[in-house]
C-alpha positions as CSV (number, residue, x, y, z in Angstrom):
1,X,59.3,-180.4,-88.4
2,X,60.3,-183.7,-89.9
3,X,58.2,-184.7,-92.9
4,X,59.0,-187.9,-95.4
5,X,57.0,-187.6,-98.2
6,X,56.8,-190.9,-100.4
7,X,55.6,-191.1,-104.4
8,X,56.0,-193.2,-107.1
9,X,53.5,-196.2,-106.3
10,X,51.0,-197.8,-108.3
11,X,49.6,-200.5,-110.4
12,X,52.0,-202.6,-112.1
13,X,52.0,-206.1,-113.6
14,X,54.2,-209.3,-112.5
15,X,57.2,-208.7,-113.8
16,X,57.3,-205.0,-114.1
17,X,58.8,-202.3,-112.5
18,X,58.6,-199.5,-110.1
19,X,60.6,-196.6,-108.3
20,X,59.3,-195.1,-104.8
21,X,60.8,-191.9,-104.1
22,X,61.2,-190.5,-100.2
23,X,61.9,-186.8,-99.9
24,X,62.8,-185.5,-96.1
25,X,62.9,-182.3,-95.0
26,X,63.2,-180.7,-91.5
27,X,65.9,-183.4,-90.3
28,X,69.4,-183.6,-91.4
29,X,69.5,-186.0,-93.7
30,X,73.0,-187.7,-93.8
31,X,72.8,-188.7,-90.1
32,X,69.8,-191.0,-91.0
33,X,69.6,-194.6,-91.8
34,X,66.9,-194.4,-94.4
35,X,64.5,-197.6,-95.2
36,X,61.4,-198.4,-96.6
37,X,59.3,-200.9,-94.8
38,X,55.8,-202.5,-96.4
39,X,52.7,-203.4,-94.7
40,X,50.6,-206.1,-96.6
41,X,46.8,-206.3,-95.6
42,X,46.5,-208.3,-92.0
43,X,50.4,-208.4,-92.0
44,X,52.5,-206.7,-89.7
45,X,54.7,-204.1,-91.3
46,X,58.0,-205.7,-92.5
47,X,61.9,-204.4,-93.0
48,X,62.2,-204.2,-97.2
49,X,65.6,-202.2,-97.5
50,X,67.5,-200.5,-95.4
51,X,70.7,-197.8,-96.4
52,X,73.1,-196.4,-93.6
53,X,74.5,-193.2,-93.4
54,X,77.2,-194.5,-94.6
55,X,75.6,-196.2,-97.4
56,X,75.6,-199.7,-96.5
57,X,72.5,-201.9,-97.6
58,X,70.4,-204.7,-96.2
59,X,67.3,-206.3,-97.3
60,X,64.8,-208.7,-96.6
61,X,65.8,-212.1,-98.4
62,X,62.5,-212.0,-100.2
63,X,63.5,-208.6,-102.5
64,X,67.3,-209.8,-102.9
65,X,68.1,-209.0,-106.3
66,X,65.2,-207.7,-107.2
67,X,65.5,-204.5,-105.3
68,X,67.9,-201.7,-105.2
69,X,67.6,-198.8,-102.0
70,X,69.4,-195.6,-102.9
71,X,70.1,-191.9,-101.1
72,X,71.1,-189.2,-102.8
73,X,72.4,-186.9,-99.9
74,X,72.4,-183.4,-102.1
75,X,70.6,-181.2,-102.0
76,X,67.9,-183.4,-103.0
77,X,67.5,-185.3,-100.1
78,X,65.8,-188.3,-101.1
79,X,65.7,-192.2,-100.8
80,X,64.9,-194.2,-103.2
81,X,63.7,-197.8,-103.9
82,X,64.1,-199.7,-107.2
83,X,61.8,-202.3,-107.4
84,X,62.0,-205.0,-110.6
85,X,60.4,-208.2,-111.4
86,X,57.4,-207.3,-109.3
87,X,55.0,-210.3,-107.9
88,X,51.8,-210.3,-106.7
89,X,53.3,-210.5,-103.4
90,X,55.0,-207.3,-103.4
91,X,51.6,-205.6,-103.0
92,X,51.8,-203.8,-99.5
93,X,51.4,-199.9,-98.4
94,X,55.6,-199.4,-98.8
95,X,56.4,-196.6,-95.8
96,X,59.8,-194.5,-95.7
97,X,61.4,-194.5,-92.6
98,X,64.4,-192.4,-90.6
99,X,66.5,-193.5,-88.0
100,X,69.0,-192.1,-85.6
101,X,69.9,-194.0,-82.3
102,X,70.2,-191.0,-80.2
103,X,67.2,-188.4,-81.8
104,X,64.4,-190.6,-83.3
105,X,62.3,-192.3,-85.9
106,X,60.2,-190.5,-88.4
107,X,57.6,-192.4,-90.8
108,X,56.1,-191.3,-94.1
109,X,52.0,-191.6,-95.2
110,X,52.9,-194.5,-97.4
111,X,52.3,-195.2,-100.7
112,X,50.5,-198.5,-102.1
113,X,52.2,-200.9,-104.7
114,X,49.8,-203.1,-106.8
115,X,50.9,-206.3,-108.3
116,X,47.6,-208.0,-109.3
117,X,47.8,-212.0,-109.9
């Protein structure tokens, strides 16, 4: 069974940091493109980073040099997101995500970012 488990949210002022953490299990992980996706309140659930497989990145133009999406394919298993220079606008439920063309897509609980104003 495929779980993606996220951590690492929580309250953080403008300008401050934060790293999310996704750890899979059940799936094999290096055939994944891994992303984390956010979901502001009365928003629809947006694209924030994605990594490849084979490790290339994309973003959404509004965390462009502000955030950074790892994977660390070990043994650990994890995705991560960097997140600096937080604004009040970052604040969302931030999902992991896993996708394969040919077996699936596998979503995480979620974990909520707060940037108050």
């Amino acid at each position: 069974q495929v779980q993606l488990v996220e951590s690492g949210g929580g309250l953080v002022q403008p300008g401050g940091s934060l790293r999310l953490s996704c750890v899979a299990s059940g799936m094999f992980f290096g055939i994944y493109s891994m992303g984390w996706y956010r979901q502001a309140p009365g928003k629809q659930r947006e694209l924030v980073a994605l990594i490849t497989s084979a490790g290339t990145t994309n973003y959404a133009d509004s965390v462009k040099g502000r955030f950074t999406i790892s994977r660390d394919s070990s043994a650990k298993n994890t995705v991560y997101l960097q997140m600096n220079s937080l604004k009040p606008e970052d604040t969302a439920v931030y999902y992991c995500n896993a996708e394969h063309q040919r077996i699936g897509v596998h979503w995480g609980q979620g974990t909520q970012v707060t940037v108050p104003t």
